[in-house]
C-alpha positions in Angstrom: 8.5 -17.1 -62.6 8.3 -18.3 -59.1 8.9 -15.7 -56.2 10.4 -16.5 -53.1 9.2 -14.4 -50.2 10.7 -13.9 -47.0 9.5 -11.9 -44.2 6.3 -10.3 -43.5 3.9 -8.1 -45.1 3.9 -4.4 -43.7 0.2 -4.8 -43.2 0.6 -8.4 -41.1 3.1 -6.1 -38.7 1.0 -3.2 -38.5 -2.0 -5.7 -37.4 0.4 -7.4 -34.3 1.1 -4.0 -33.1 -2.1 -3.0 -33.2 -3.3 -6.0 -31.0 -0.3 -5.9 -28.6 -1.6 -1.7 -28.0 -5.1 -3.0 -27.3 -3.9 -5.6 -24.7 -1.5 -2.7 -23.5 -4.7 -0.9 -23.4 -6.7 -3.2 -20.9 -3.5 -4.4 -19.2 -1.8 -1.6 -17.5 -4.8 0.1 -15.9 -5.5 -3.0 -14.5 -1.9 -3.2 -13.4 -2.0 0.3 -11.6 -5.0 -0.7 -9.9 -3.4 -3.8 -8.4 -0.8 -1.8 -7.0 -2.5 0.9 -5.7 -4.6 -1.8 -3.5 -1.8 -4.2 -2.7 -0.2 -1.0 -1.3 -3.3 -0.3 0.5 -3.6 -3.4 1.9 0.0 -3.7 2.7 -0.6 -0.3 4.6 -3.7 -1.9 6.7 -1.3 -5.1 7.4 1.2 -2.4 9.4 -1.7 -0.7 11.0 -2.6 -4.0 12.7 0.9 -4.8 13.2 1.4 -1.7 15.6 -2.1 -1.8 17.1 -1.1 -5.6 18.2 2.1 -4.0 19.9 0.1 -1.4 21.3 -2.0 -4.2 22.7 1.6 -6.3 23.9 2.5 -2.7 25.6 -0.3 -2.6 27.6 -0.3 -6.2 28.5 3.7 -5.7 29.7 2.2 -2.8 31.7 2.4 0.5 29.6 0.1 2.1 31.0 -0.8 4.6 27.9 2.0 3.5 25.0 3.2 5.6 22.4 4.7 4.9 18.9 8.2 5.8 20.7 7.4 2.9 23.5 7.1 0.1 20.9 9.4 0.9 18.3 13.3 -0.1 18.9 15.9 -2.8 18.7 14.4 -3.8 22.3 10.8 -3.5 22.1 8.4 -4.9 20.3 8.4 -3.6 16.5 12.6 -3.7 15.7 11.8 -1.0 12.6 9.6 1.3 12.7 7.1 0.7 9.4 6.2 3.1 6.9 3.5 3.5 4.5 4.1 2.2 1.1 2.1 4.5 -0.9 3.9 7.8 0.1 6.9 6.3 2.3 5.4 8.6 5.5 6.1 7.2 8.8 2.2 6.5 11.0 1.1 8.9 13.8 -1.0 8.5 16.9 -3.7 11.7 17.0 -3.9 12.6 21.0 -7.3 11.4 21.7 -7.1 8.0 20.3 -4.8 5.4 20.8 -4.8 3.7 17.4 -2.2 4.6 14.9 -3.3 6.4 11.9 -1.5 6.4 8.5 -1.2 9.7 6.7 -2.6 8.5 3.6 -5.9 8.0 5.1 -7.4 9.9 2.2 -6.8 6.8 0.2 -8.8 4.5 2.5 -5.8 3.5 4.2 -7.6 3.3 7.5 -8.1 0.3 10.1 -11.7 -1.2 9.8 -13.7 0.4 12.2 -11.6 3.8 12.5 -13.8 6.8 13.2 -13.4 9.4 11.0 -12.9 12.0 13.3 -9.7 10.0 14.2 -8.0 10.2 10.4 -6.0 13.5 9.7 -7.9 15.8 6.8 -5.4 16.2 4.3 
């Protein structure tokens, strides 16, 4: 008697899911750490984008600009940015004139920032 057999085996689907989990496995860590450092990068990027205003300010005569002197329709950043990890908008600490992100805690700090210049929590 000749059997005609369609379809697979339960163990031939139990042994695809099992290596689709395992590349799961490796994949999405990986995935959440790519993201985690494109946002941090992407953070740096808007750092520099308002220090380089800060810089055309100065240049146009500012003597001492502010976040409010460079954002607007008419200045020299049209939106203000924000930071893509936690959406908060970037401050400027008193003492020092470069902007500072509030996720600093995650490294999301210009090279060369002091650390006395980044907020503690």
């Amino acid at each position: 008697m000749k059997m005609n057999r369609k379809g697979f085996t339960l163990v031939e689907i139990m042994i695809v899911v099992a290596i689709i989990g395992i590349l799961a496995a490796i994949a999405i860590p990986n995935f959440i750490k790519s993201r985690k450092e494109s946002q941090k990068n992407a953070c740096i990027a808007n750092l520099k984008q308002i220090e380089g205003a800060i810089e055309q300010a100065r240049l146009a005569g500012v003597a001492s600009p502010g976040l409010t002197d460079i954002f607007g329709s008419d200045k020299y950043i049209k939106v203000a940015p924000v930071c893509p990890y936690g959406t908060a908008a970037y401050t400027m600490p008193g003492a020092t004139d470069r902007p500072v992100c509030p996720n600093s805690v995650e490294g999301h700090t210009l090279p060369g920032a002091s650390a006395a210049a980044t907020p503690a929590g």
